[in-house]
C-alpha positions in Angstrom: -8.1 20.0 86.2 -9.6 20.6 89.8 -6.7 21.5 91.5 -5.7 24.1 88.4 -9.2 25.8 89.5 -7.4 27.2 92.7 -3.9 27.9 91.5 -2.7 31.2 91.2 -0.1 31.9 89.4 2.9 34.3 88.9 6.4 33.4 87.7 8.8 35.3 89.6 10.4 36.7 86.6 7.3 38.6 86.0 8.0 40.4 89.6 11.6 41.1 88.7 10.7 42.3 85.2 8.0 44.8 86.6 10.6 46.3 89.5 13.4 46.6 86.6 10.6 48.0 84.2 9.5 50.5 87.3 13.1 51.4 87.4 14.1 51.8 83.9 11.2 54.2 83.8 12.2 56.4 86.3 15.9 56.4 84.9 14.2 57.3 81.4 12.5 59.9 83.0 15.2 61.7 84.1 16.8 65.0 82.6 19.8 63.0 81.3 20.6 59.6 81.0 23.7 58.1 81.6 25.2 54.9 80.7 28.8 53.6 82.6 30.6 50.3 81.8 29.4 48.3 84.6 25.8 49.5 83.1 26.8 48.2 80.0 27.4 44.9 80.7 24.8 43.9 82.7 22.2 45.1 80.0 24.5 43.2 77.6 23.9 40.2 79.8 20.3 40.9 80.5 19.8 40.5 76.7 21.8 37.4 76.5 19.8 36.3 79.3 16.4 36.6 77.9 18.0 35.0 74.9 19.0 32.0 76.0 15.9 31.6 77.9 13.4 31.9 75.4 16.0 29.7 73.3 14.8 27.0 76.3 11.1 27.0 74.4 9.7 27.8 77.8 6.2 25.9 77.9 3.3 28.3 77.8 1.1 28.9 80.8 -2.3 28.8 79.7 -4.9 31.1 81.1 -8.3 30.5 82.1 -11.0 31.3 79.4 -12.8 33.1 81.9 -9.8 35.1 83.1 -9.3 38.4 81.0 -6.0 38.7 79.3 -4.1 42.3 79.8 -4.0 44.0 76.5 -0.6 45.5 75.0 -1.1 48.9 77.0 -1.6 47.2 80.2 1.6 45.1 79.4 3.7 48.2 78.3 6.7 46.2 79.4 6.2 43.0 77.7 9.1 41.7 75.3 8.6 41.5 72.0 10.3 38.9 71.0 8.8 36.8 74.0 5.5 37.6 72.0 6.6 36.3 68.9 8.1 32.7 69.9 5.0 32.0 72.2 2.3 33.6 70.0 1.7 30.6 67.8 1.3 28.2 71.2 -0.7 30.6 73.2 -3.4 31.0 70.3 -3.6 27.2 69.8 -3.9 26.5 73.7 -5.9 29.7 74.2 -8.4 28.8 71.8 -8.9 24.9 73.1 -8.7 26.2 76.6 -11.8 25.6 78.6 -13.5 27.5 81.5 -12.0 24.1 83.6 -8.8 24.5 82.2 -5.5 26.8 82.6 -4.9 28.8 85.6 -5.8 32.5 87.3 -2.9 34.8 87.2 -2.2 37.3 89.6 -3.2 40.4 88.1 -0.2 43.1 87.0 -1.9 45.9 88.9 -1.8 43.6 92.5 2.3 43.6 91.7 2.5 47.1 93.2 1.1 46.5 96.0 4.6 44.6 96.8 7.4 46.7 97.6 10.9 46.0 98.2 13.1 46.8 101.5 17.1 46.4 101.1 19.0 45.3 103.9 22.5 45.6 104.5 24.4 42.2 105.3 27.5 43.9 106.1 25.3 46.3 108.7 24.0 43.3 110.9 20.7 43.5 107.8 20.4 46.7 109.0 17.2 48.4 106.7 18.6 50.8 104.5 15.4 51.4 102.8 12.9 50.6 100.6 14.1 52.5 96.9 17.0 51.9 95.0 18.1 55.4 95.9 18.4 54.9 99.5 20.2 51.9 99.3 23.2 53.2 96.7 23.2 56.2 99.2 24.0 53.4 102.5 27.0 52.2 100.4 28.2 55.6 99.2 28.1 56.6 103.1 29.1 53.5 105.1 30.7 51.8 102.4 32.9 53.6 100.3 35.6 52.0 99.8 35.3 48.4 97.8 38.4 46.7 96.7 37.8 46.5 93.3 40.0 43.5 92.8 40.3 39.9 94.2 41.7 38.5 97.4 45.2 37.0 96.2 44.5 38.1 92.9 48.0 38.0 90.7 49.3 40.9 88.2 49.1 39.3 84.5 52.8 40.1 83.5 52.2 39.4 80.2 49.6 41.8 79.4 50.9 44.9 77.4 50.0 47.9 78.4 49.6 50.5 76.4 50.6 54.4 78.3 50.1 53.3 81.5 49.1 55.5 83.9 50.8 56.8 86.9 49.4 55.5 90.3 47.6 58.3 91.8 48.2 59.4 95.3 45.6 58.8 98.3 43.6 61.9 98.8 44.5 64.6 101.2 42.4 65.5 104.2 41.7 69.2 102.4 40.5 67.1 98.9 38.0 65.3 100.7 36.5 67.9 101.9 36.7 70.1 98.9 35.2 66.8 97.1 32.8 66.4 99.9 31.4 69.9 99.2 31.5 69.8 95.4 29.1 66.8 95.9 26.7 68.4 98.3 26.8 71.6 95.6 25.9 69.2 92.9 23.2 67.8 94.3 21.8 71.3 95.0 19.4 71.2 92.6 17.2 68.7 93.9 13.8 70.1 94.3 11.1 69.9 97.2 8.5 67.8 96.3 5.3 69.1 94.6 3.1 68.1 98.2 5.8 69.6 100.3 5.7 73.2 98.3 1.7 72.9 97.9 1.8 73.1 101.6 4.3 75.3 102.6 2.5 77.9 99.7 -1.4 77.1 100.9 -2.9 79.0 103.7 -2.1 76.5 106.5 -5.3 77.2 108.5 -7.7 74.7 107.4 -4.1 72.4 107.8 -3.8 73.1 111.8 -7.8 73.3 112.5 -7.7 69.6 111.2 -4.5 68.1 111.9 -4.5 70.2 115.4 -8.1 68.6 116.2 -7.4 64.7 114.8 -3.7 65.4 117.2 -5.3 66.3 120.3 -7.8 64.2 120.0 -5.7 60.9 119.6 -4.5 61.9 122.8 -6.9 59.9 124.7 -9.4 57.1 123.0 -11.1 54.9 124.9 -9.8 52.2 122.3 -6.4 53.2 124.0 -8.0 50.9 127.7 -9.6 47.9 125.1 -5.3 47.5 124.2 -4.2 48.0 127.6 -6.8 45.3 129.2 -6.3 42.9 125.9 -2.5 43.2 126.3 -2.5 42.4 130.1 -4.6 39.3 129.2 -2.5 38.1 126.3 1.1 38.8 128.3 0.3 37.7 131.8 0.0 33.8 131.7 3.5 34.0 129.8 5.2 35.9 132.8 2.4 34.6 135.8 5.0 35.8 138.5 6.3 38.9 137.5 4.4 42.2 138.0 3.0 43.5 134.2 2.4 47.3 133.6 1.7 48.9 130.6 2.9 52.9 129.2 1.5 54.1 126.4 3.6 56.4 124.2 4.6 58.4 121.0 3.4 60.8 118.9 -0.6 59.8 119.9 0.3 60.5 123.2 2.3 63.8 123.0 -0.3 65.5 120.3 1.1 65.3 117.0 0.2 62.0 115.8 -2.2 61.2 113.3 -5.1 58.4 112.1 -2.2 56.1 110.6 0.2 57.0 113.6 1.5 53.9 115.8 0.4 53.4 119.1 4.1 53.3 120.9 3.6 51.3 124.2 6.2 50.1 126.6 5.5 46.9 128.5 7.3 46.6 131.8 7.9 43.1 133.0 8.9 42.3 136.3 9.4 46.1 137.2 11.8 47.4 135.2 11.3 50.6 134.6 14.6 51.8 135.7 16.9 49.1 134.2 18.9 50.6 131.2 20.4 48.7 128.4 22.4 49.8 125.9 22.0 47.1 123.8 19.0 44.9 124.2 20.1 41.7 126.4 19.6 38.2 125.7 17.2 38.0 129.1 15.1 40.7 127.4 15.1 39.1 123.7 13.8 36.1 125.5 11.1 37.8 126.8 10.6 39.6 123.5 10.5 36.3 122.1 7.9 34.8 124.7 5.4 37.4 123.9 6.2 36.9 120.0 4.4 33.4 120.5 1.4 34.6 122.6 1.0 37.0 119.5 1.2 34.7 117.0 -1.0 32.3 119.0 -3.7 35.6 119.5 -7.0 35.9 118.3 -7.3 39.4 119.2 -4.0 40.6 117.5 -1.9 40.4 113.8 1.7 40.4 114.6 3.2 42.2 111.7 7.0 42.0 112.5 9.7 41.7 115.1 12.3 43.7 115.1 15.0 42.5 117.4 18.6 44.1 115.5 17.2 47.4 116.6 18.6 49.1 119.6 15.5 49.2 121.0 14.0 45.9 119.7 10.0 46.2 118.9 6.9 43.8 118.0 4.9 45.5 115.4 1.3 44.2 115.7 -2.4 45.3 115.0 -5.1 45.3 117.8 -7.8 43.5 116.1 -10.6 45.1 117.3 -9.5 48.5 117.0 -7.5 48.3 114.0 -4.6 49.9 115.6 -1.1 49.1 115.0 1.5 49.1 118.1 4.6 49.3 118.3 5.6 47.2 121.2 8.7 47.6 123.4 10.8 47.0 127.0 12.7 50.4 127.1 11.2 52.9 129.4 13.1 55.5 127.8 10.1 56.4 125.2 7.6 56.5 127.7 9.9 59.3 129.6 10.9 61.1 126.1 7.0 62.0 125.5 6.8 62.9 128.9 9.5 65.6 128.3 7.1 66.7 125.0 4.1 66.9 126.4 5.5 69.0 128.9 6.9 71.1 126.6 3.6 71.5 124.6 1.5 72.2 127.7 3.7 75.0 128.5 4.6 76.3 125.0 1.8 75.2 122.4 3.7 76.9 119.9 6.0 73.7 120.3 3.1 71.9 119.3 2.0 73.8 116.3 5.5 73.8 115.0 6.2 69.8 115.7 2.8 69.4 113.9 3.5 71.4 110.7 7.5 69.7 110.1 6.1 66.2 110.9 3.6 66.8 107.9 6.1 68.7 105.8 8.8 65.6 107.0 6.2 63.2 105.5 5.6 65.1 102.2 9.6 65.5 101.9 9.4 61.9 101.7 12.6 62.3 104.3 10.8 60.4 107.3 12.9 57.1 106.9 16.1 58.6 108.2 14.7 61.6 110.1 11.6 60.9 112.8 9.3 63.2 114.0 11.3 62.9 117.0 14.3 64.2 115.8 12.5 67.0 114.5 10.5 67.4 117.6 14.0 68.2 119.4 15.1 70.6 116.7 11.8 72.6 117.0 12.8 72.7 120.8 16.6 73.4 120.3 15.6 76.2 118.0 12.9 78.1 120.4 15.5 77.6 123.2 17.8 79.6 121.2 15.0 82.2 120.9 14.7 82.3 124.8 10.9 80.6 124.3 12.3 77.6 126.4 14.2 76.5 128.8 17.2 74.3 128.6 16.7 70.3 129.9 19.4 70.7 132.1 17.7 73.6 133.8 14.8 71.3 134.4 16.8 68.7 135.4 19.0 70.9 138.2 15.7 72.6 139.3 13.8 69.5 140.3 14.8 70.3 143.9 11.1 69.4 145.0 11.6 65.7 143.4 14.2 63.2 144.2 15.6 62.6 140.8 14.6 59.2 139.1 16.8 57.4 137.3 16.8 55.0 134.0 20.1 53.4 134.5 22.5 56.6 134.5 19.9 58.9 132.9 17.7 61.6 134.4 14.2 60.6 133.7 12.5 63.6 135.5 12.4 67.1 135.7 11.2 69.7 137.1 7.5 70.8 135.6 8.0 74.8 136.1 5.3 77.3 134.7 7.3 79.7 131.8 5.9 82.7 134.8 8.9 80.7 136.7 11.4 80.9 134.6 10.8 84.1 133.4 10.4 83.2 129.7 7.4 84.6 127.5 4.1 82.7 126.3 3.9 83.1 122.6 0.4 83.9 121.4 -0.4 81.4 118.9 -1.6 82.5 115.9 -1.2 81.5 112.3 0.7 84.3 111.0 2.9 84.0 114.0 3.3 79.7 113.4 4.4 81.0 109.8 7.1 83.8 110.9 8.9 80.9 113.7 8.6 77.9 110.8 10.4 80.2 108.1 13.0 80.9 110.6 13.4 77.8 111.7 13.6 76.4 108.3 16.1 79.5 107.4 18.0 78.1 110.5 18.5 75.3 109.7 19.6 75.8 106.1 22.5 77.1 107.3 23.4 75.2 110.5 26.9 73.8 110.2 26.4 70.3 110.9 29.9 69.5 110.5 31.1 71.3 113.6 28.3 71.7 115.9 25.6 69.6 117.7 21.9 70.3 117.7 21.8 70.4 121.7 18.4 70.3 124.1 19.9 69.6 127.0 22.3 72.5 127.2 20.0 74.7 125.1 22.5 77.1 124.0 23.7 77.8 120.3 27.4 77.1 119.3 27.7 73.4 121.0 31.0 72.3 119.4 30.4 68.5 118.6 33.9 68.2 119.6 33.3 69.5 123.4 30.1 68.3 123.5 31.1 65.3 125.8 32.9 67.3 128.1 30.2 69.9 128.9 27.6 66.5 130.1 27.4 65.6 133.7 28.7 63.5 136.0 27.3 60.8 135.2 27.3 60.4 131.8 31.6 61.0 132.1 31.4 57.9 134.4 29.2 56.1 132.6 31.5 57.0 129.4 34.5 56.0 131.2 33.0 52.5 132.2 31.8 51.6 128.9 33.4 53.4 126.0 31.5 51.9 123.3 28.0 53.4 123.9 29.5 57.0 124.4 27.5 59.8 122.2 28.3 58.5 117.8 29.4 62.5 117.0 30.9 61.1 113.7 28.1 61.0 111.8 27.1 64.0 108.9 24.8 64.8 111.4 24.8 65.1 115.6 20.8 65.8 117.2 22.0 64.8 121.1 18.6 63.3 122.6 18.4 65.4 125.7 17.4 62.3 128.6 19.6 59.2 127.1 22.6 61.6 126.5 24.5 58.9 124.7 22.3 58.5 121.4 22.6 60.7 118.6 18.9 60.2 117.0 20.3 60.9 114.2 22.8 59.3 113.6 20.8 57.2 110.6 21.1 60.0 108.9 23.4 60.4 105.6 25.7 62.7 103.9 23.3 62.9 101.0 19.8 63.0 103.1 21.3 65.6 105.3 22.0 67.6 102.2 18.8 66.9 100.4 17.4 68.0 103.9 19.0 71.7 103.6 18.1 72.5 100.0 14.5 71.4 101.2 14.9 73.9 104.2 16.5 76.7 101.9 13.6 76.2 99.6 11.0 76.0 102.1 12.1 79.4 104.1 11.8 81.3 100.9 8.6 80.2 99.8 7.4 81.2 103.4 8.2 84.5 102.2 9.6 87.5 103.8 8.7 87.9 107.2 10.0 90.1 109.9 13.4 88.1 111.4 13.6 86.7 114.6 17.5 87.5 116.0 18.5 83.9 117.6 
């Protein structure tokens, strides 16, 4: 029994039992249950199933002597009547087992360490999540109509029908959207987390004195040069004639980022920098694929995961010695997005403060899968534009008359770095009370944006950006670059439109879904009011 010694075991219906056990709890757990035919009949089958499978006499796996057994409370979710057919085998072989004999089971507690991630086949695997929850909501939103019956399936003419009903009519375009706000006012009630309101109601000081410290001082660790110089050396013998250069950047970078943030780097190959691709292209998957294997062949880094359905594909991997994970990529267009931030927090810490406090209240929301700190980052900047606190992108971008203007394929990567003296706009004075009066406004704000016609807009910076005329107020060269390829123009038909102000044609939101997006605003509504009445600032 040597080779028992080392075998760990788990039967995999143990892991499915424990994730339909986790779910049955939560569904027990709710205010009402509910029970539907399709329900129905799989937990009809589910109880034939275990039937006929303990009708099978499954042979009993014996544990070692010196293992300990889980006792009933640990194995809340243990079957009965799996307990009684096996009992009288597992005393016999328990009691003749011998220290040598039987094998180690993984323990229950180690089973939630593993956690599920859907994928949606019909969406290229697109992740849809990593609860039940989010991935009923991907079908709901991008799925919602299933054909609930056969290809070539034939009428039985035979069947007697009892009353039938009449077929109804296809919805109107004025019932969907009188269904479409009945559901959002049904789902009203969903309230924010206990974290999320145990922030938003503590004194936020001893919040920003950490956070605002850790943030800044993230910025720059001399870690940060061990990755660039151990990156150089791992990637160069791959690519030994083309020119490697390495960008760091993300929320480290900009000053919002935290102990367990990513370390976003962009790793120019061959000079690059100014080469845009829509969609990544099969040159720069094969050299996303050649560094894959110098990773993987590494002593110095864990490659975690490659990523290459994204649209900007990535290598997630940890720098040994540092313990840092990175997020590793060939699109410049990151690199020249926290650019654009850190100017903006330079110039306006309030920006900071603000991007600091909704990336933390984002977390706690538990609404970070579909909405990054990004996104957010560029509402906090949309909003304070509105409040004359910034200026517009395109103002940058028109005022850079010092600069040639640098492109990233038909983008404007630079701007023009302008004191707020020089464009006459006021330096808020940062205090908490003041953080607290612009976070319940913005929060108010947004509770009452109308997603449905308009476009959160940085680049124009002005309030009332119709998502339908959005594409007709953009420059020049986004129209011609529109016009040349009409697939990549700006996805406006999505619940919700944030317009990333440098790559004009990606909606950074666009992940985002008709139920998230409302969860989002009853989590906004809430949050202004328990910021509590403040004086209002007129936008």
């Amino acid at each position: 029994m040597a080779e028992n010694q080392q075998l760990l075991y788990l039967n995999p219906l143990t892991m499915e039992a424990n994730y339909f056990l986790e779910t049955l709890d939560w569904a027990t757990r709710q205010s009402e249950a509910q029970l539907d035919p399709h329900l129905t009949r799989l937990l009809n089958r589910i109880v034939e199933g275990i039937e006929k499978y303990l009708d099978k006499n499954p042979t009993y796996i014996v544990p070692k002597s010196t293992q300990p057994v889980p006792n009933e409370q640990e194995e809340a979710g243990t079957s009965s009547a799996a307990a009684n057919s096996s009992s009288a085998s597992a005393t016999s072989s328990s009691a003749s087992a011998t220290p040598d004999e039987g094998v180690a089971f993984v323990p229950p507690k180690e089973l939630n360490k593993i956690k599920r991630t859907f994928s949606c086949s019909a969406c290229t695997n697109r992740i849809v999540g990593t609860t039940i929850a989010k991935a009923v909501a991907h079908l709901a939103e991008q799925h919602p109509n299933p054909n609930p019956n056969p290809p070539n399936s034939k009428p039985n003419i035979n069947a007697k029908v009892v009353n039938p009903p009449k077929a109804a009519a296809p919805p109107t375009k004025q019932e969907k959207k009188v269904a479409t706000v009945e559901a959002r006012n049904a789902k009203s009630t969903v309230q924010l987390p206990k974290k999320a309101k145990s922030m938003v109601t503590a004194d936020i000081t001893n919040m920003f004195k950490e956070k605002y410290q850790v943030a800044d001082k993230l910025k720059v660790l001399p870690e940060y040069d061990n990755i660039d110089r151990d990156l150089c050396e791992l990637i160069s013998p791959g690519f030994a004639d083309e020119p490697i250069r390495i960008y760091k950047f993300g929320s480290r970078i900009t000053g919002i980022g935290s102990c367990s943030s990513d370390l976003d780097v962009f790793v120019d190959i061959g000079n690059n920098f100014h080469i845009f691709e829509h969609r990544a292209s099969k040159a720069t998957l094969l050299k996303l694929r050649v560094m894959r294997e110098l990773f993987v062949a590494s002593n110095k880094w864990r490659i975690i995961n490659v990523i290459e359905q994204a649209r900007v594909p990535i290598i997630k991997t940890c720098h040994l010695s540092s313990g840092i994970e990175c997020d590793i990529c060939l699109n410049s267009l990151g690199y020249c997005n926290t650019n654009l931030l850190k100017y903006l927090f330079e110039v306006q810490p309030l920006v900071q403060y603000m991007c600091i406090y909704v990336k933390t209240w984002l977390e706690r929301c538990k609404l970070s899968e579909q909405i990054t700190t990004y996104s957010m980052a560029l509402m906090v900047t949309y909003f304070l534009q509105l409040n004359q606190l910034l200026p517009s992108i395109a103002t940058l971008q028109n005022d850079n008359s010092n600069n040639a203007k640098q492109f990233v394929g038909p983008w404007v990567a630079n701007f023009a770095q302008k004191s707020l003296s020089d464009l006459k706009i006021h330096q808020v004075q940062v205090t908490v009370p003041m953080i607290k009066e612009y976070m319940r406004e913005f929060f108010k704000y947004y509770a009452t944006f109308n997603y449905e016609r308009f476009a959160v807009c940085p680049y124009l910076g002005t309030s009332g950006v119709a998502i339908t005329k959005l594409e007709r107020r953009m420059p020049q060269k986004y129209l011609d670059y529109a016009k040349q390829n009409p697939e990549t123009t700006l996805q406006i038909r999505k619940p919700m439109v944030v317009q990333d102000p440098i790559q004009l044609n990606h909606n950074v939101t666009k992940a985002v879904t008709k139920i998230t997006l409302q969860t989002f605003i009853n989590f906004c509504a809430q949050t202004a009011t328990l910021l509590g009445e403040v004086p209002t600032i007129v936008i």
